[in-house]
C-alpha positions as CSV (number, residue, x, y, z in Angstrom):
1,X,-41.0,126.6,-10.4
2,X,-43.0,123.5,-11.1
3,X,-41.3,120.5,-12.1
4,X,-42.2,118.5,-15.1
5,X,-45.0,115.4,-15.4
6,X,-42.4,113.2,-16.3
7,X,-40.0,114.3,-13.2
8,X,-42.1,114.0,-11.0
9,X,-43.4,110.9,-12.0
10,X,-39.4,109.7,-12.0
11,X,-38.9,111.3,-8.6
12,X,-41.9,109.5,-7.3
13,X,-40.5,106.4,-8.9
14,X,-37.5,106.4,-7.6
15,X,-38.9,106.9,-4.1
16,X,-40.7,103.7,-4.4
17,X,-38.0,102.0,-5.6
18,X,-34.4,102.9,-3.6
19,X,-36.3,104.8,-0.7
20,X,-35.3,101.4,1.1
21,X,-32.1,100.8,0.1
22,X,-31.2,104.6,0.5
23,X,-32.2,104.2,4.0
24,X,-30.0,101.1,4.8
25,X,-26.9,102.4,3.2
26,X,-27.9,105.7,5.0
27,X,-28.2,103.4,8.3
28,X,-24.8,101.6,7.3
29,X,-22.9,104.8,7.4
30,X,-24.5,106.8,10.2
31,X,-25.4,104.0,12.7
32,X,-28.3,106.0,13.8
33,X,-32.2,105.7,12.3
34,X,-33.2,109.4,12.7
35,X,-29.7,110.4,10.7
36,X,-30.2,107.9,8.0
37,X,-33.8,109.2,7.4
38,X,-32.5,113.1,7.3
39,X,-29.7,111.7,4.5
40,X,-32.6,109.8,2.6
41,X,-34.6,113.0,2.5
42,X,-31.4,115.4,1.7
43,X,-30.8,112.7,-1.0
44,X,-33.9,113.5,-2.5
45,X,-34.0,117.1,-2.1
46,X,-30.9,116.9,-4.0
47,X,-32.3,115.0,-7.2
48,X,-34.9,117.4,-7.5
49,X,-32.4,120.3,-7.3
50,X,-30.4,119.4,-9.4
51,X,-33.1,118.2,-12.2
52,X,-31.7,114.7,-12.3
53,X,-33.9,112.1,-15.0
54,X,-32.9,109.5,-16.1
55,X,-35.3,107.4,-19.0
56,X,-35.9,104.4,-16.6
57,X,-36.2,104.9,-13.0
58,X,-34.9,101.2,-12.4
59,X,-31.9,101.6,-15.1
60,X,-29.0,100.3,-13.5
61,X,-27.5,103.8,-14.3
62,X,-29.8,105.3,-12.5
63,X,-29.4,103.1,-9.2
64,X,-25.6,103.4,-9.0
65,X,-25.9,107.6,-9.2
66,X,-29.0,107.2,-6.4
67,X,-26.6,105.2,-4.6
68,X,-23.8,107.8,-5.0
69,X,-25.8,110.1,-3.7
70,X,-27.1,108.5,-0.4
71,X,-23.5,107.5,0.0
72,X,-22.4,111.0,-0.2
73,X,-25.3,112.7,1.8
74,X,-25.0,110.3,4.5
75,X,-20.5,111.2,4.9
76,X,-21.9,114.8,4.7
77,X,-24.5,114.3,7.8
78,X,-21.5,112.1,9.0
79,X,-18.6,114.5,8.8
80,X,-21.0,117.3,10.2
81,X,-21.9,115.5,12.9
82,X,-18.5,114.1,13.7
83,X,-17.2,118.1,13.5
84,X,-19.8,119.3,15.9
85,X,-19.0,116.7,18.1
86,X,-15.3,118.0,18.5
87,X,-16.1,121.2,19.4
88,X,-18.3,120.4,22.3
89,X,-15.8,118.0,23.4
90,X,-13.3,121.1,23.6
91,X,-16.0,123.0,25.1
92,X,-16.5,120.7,27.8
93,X,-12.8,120.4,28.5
94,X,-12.7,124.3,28.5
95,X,-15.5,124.0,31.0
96,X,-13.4,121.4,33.1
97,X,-10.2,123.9,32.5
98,X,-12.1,126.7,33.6
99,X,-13.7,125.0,36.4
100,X,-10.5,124.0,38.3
101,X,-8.6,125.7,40.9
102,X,-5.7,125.9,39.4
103,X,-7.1,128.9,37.1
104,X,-8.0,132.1,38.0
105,X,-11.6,133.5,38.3
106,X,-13.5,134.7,35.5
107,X,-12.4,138.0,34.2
108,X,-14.9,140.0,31.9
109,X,-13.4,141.3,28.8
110,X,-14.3,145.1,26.8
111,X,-17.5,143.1,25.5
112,X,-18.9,142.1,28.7
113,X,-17.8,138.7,27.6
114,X,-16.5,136.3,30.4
115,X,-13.3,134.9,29.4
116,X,-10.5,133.0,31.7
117,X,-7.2,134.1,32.0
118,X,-6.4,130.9,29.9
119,X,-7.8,132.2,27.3
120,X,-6.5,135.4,27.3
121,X,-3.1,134.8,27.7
122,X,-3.2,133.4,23.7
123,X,-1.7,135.1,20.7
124,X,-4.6,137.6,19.5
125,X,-4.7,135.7,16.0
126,X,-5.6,132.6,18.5
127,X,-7.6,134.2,21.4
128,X,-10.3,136.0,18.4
129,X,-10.7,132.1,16.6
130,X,-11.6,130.5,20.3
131,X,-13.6,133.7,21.2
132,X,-15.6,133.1,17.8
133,X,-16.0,129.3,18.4
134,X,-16.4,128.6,21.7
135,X,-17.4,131.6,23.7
136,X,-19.8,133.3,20.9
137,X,-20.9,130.3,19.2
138,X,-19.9,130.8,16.0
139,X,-19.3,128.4,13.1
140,X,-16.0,127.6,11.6
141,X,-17.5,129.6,8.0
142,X,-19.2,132.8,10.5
143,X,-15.4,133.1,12.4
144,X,-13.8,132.8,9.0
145,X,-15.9,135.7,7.4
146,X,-15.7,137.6,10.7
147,X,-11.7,137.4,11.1
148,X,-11.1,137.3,6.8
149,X,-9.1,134.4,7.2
150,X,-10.1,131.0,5.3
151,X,-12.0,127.9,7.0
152,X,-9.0,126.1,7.3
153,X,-6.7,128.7,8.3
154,X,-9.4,128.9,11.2
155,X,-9.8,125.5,12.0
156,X,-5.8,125.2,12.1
157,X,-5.4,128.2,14.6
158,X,-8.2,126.6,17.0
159,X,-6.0,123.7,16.8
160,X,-3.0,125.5,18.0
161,X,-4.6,127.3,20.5
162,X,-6.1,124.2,22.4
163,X,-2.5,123.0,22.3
164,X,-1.3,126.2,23.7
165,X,-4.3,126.5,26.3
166,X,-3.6,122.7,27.3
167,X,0.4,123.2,27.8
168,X,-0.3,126.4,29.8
169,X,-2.7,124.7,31.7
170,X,-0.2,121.4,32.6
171,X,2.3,124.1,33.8
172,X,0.2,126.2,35.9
């Protein structure tokens, strides 16, 4: 669906206009050039989605929504980021857990799946969220859909099983 003469013409307009400044407050929240230029475009991609005009491309109503929006793509690509980051952090102390002597070898489970006894000794609720995030790779929303439990139910339970799989490790 083709967009209008006059939105594109606003779009294009606006580009020349905040594309700077939507990449500096981008930068300002993200720390990182490559991020800020991936909020700018998402930014973007969401005007035209969402079919926002305004009369005036420099209106001052217009550049406090575009800065709204940068503001809010850029927390997005922030929070994202800063969730992916936890679960490899977990995943590499799993792989430090797993990798000490203290635990037993790797035992294979129905799936073919390897998974440490560490693992397996957790609650089922607990032992099918970790299995989803950590040993098949799933996201938070694909282990949520697979167990029918809701995002933060799941997020909640792989909290409680790093806690359980930390104690049982400091008492082994």
């Amino acid at each position: 669906m083709a967009l209008p003469t006059n939105r594109i013409s606003f779009i294009e307009d606006c580009y020349a206009l905040y594309e700077q400044k939507m990449f500096r407050v981008a930068l300002s929240v993200l720390h990182d050039e490559s991020l800020a230029e991936d909020a700018v475009q998402d930014a973007f991609l969401q005007l035209i989605k969402h079919k926002v005009f305004f009369p005036k491309a420099d209106s001052d109503d217009c550049k406090r929504f575009i800065i709204t929006v940068i503001k809010n793509a850029s927390i997005n690509i922030y929070n994202k980021r800063k969730n992916e980051n936890k679960i490899v952090s977990f995943t590499e102390n799993l792989e430090e857990v797993v990798s000490s002597e203290a635990v037993e070898p790797d035992i294979e489970n129905e799936d073919g799946a390897t998974c440490t006894p560490l693992i397996n000794s957790l609650p089922e609720k607990y032992h099918d969220v970790v299995e989803c995030l950590v040993i098949r790779d799933y996201s938070v929303k694909e282990t949520a859909d697979k167990l029918g439990i809701s995002e933060a139910n799941v997020r909640k339970r792989y909290e409680r099983a790093k806690k359980m799989m930390r104690q049982d490790y400091k008492e082994a």
